[in-house]
C-alpha positions as CSV (number, residue, x, y, z in Angstrom):
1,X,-11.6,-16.3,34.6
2,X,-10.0,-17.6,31.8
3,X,-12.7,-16.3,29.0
4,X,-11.6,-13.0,30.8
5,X,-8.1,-14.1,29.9
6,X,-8.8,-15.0,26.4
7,X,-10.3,-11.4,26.2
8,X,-8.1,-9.4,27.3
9,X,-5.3,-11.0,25.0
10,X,-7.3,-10.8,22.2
11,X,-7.2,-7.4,22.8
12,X,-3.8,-6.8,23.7
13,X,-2.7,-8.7,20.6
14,X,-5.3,-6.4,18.0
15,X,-3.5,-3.2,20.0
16,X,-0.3,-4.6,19.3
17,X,-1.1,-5.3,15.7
18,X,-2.3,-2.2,15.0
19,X,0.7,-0.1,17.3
20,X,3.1,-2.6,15.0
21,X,0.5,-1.0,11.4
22,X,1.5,2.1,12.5
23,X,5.0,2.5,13.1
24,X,5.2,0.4,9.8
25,X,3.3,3.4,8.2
26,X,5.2,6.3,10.1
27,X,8.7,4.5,8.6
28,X,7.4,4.2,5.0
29,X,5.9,7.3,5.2
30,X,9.3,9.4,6.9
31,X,10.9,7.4,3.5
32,X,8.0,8.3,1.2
33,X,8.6,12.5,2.0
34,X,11.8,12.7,-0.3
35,X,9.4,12.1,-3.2
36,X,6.2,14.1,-1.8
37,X,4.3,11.2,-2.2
38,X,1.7,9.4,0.6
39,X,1.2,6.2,1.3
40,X,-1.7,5.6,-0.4
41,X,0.1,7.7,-3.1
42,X,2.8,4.9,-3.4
43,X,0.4,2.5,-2.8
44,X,-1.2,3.6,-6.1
45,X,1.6,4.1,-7.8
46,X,2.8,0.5,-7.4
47,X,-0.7,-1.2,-8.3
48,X,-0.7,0.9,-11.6
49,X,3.4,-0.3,-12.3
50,X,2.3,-4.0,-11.6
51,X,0.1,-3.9,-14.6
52,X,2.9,-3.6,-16.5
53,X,1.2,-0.9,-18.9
54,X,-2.1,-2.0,-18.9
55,X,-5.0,0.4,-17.9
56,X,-6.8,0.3,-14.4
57,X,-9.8,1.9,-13.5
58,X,-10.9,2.9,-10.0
59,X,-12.8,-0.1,-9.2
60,X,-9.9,-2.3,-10.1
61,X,-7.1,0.1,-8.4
62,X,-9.9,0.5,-4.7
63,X,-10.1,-3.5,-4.8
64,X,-6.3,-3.8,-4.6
65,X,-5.1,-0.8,-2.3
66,X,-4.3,-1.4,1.5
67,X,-6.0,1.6,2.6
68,X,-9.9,0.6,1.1
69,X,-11.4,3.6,2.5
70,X,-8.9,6.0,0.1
71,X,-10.5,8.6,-1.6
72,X,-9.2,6.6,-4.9
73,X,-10.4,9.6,-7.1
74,X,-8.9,12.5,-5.2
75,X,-5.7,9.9,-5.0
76,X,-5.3,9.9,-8.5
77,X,-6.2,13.4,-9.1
78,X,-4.0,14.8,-7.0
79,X,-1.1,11.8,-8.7
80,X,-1.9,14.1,-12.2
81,X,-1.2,17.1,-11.1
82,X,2.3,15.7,-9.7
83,X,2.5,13.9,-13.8
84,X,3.1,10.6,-11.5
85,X,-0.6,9.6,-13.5
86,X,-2.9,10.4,-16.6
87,X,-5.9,9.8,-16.8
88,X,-7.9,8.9,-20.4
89,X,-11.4,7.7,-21.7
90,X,-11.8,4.4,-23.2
91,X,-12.2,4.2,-26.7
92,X,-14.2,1.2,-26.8
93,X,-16.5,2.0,-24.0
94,X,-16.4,6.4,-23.8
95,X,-18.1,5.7,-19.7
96,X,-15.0,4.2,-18.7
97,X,-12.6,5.9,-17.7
98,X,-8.3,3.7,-17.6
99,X,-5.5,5.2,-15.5
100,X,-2.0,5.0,-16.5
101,X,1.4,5.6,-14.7
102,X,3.5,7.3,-16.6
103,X,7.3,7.7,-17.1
104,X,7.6,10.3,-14.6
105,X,5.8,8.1,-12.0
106,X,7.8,5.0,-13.0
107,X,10.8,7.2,-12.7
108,X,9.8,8.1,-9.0
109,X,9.0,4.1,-8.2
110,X,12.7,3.2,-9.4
111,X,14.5,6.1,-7.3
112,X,12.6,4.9,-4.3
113,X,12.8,1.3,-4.8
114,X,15.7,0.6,-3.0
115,X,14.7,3.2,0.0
116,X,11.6,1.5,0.7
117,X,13.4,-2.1,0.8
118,X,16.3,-0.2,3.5
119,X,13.4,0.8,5.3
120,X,11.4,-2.8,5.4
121,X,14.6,-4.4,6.3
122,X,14.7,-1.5,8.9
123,X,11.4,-2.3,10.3
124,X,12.0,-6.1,10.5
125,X,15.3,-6.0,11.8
126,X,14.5,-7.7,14.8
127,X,13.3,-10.7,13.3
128,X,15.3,-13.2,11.7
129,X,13.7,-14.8,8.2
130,X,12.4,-17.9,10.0
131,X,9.9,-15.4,12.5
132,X,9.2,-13.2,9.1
133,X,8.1,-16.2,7.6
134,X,5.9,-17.1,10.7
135,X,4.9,-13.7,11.3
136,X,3.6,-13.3,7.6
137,X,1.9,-16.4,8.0
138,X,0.3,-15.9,10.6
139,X,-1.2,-12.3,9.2
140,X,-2.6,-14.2,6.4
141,X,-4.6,-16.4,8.3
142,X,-6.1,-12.7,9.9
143,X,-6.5,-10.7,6.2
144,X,-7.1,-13.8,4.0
145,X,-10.1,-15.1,6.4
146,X,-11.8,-12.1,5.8
């Protein structure tokens, strides 16, 4: 009886975690559609501006994104067209190929910094800094044991 317990919270708490994953994404995302960019878009986009002008390439950029089974080339592809990205061949090694944000796409993070930290606030309204705190370390223990 109460391995049957243990199960069925495990389970209700990995439903819960991933219910709480997805209204997280559907709020970023509902914030994200002013710029006509997707998560893993932003996600993207935010990994390339934390390099602070250094170039990534798509082994680094797949290691760091959230989402690991993103299509990383079709991401960034799809980031040129929109000028958010450009891509160039290194001229040390001509097989590797860096990624850069550019101005435009730095432009885009700044007008929707502020959005995105109206909507996290938003999301964890209902918990005061002491349970965010908690609740972050607590998800650590889950993604850093990994």
């Amino acid at each position: 009886v109460t391995n049957m317990k243990s199960l069925d919270l495990a389970k209700n708490t990995v439903v819960g975690i991933l219910k709480a994953g997805c209204k997280v994404e559907e709020y970023i995302g509902n914030t994200l559609k002013s710029a006509d960019i997707s998560l893993q878009q932003f996600n993207l986009l935010r990994i390339l501006r934390g390099r602070k002008g250094i170039p990534a390439n798509l082994q680094t950029v797949q290691k760091r994104m959230i989402h690991k089974m993103s299509n990383t080339t079709r991401l960034v592809d799809k980031l040129i067209v929109k000028e958010l990205v450009v891509r160039k061949t290194c001229k040390e090694n001509r097989r590797k190929i860096e990624i850069f944000i550019t101005d435009k796409g730095l432009e885009v993070l700044s007008q929707l910094d502020s959005k995105i930290q109206e909507t996290e606030a938003t999301i964890l309204h209902p918990l005061n800094l002491e349970e965010q705190k908690t609740l972050r370390n607590l998800i650590n223990k889950i993604t850093l044991n990994r």
